[in-house]
N, C-alpha and C positions, 0 to 999 in steps of 0.2 A: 272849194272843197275838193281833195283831190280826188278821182275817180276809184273805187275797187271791185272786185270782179265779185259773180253774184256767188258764189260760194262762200268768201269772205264776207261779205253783205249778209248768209243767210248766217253764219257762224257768233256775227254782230247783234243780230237780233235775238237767238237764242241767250246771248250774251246780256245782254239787257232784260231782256227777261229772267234770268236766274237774279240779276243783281237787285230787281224788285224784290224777288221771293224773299231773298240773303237778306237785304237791309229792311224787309219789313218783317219778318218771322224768323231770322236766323236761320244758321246755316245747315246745323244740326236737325231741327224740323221743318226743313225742307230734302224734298227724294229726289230723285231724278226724273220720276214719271210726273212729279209735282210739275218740274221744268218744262217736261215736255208736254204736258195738258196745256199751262201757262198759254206755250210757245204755240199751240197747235198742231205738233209734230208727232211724230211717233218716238216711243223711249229709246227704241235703235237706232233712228237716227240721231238721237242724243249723244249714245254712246259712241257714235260711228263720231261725230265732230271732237269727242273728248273722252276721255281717259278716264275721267273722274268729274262728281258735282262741281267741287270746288275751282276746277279748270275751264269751267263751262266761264266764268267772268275774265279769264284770260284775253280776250280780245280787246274786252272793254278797259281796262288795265293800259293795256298797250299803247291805245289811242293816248293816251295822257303823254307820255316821253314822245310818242311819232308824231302826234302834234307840233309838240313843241321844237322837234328836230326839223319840222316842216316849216315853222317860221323861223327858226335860225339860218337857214338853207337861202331866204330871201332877205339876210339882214345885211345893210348898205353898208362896204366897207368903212363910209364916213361919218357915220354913228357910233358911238358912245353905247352900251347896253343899257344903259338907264333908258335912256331916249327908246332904244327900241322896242323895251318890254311894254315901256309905258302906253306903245301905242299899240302893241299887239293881243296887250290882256284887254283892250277897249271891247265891251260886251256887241259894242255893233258892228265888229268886227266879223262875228261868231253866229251864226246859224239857230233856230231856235232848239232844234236837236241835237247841235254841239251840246249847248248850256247845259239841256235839260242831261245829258249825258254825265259832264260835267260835274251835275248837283248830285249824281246818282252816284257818281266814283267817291268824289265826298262823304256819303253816308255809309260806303263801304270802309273806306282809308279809317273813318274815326272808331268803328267798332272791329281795327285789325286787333287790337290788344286783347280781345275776346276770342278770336278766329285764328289761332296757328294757323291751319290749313290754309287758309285763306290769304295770311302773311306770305307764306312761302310762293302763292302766285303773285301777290304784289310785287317781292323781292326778284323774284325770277326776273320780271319784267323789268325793272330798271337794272337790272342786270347784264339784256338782250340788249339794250339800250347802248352799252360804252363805246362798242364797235361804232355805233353810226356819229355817236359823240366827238371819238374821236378823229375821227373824217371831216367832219365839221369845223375842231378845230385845225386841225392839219391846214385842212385846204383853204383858213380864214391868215395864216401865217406863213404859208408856204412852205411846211414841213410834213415830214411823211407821217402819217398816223399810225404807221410801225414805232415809232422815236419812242424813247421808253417816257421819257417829258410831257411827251402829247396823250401817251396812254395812262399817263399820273392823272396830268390833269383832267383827261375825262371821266374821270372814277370818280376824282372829288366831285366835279360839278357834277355827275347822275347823282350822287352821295346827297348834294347840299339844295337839288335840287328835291328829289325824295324827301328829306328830312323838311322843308318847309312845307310842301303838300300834305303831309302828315301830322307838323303839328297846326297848320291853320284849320284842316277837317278836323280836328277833333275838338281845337279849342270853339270852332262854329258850331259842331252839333251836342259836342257835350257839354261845352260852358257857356252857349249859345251868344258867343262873341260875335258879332258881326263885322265885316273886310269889306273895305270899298275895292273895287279894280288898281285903282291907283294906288293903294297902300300893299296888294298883293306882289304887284309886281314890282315896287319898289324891296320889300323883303326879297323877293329871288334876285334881283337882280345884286343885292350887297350881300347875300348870305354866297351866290357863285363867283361875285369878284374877292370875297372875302377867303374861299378855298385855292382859287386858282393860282397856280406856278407860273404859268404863263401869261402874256400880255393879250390876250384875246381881246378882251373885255374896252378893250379902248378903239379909236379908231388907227384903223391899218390903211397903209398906201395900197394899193391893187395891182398885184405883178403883172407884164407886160411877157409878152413874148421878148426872150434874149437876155432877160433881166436876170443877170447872177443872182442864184440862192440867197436866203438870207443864213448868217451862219448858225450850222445844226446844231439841238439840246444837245446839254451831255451829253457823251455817248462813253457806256460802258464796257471797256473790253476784258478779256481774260487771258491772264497769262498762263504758261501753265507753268508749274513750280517744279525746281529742279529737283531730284527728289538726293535727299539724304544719305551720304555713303557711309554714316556710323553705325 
């Protein structure tokens, strides 16, 4: 679990506390001082970490894609993405305050179609997401995550990654389907090879130092047009 500093830590907690209030009484009758009695804090300092109620879950939102960018960051060039989701959605992998986390982001994601506001920080956040996405893949192909290719494909994959998380919460708590681990990550793992432009998704050889580039996406230029003497 990677380390964060206690500010982050304390912004986490208030964060989890709002998403109890959110997913068990809605977001509309819940206040800010609600949050902050919750939390133990004072309403100022509520205000002081956020903007607004509905940003107070912002953190907790975020863990979901920085997670996930935090096990793509250690996935073995000679792996296959199937292979590797399958081993890293394994619940024993995960903490019992990941999970419980987790279950909590769930009950939020499945009552976003009730929650504008609350969409808009969902959406925000895999938004913040592409930049590191696309870093990820870049540096899993030896391309620059400036390449307009590698920042295609990181949109689809935050895209198709969103889009499954969204409909498995909802079809679990509104249609009260049940997902084993293994069935979860096999849907991400075909719904992002199923978006992607590029070959990420399979096993890559691992450049070496001296090792000529591999040759770069498209690259789009502009000319500029001569203009018209009529």
């Amino acid at each position: 679990m990677t380390s964060i500093s206690r500010s982050e830590e304390s912004r986490l907690a208030v964060a989890r506390t709002a998403a109890r209030l959110f997913a068990d009484q809605g977001v509309a009758a819940t206040s800010g001082s609600d949050i902050a009695a919750a939390a133990g804090i004072s309403e100022r300092t509520v205000w002081r970490y956020f903007r607004n109620k509905e940003s107070c879950v912002a953190p907790l939102f975020a863990q979901t894609w920085q997670r996930f960018a935090r096990e793509l960051r250690c996935w073995p060039h000679q792996l296959p993405l199937e292979a590797y989701l399958a081993d890293q959605f394994a619940l024993d992998r995960h903490t019992g305050e990941e999970i419980a986390d987790m279950l909590l982001v769930v009950r939020l994601i499945a009552a976003l179609p009730d929650e504008p506001d609350l969409r808009s920080i969902w959406l925000h956040s895999y938004h913040d997401g592409e930049e590191e996405m696309a870093t990820l893949i870049g540096d899993r192909l030896g391309l620059s995550h400036h390449d307009f290719e590698v920042r295609l494909c990181a949109a689809a994959v935050m895209g198709a990654v969103r889009t499954v998380d969204e409909t498995i919460s909802r079809a679990a708590v509104r249609d009260g389907q049940a997902f084993t681990t293994e069935q979860v990550a096999a849907q991400m793992a075909r719904s992002i090879r199923a978006v992607s432009n590029l070959p990420f998704c399979d096993p890559v050889a691992p450049r070496h130092f001296g090792d000529a580039p591999p040759a770069a996406a498209t690259t789009y230029a502009t000319t500029p047009r001569k203009r018209s003497t009529r």
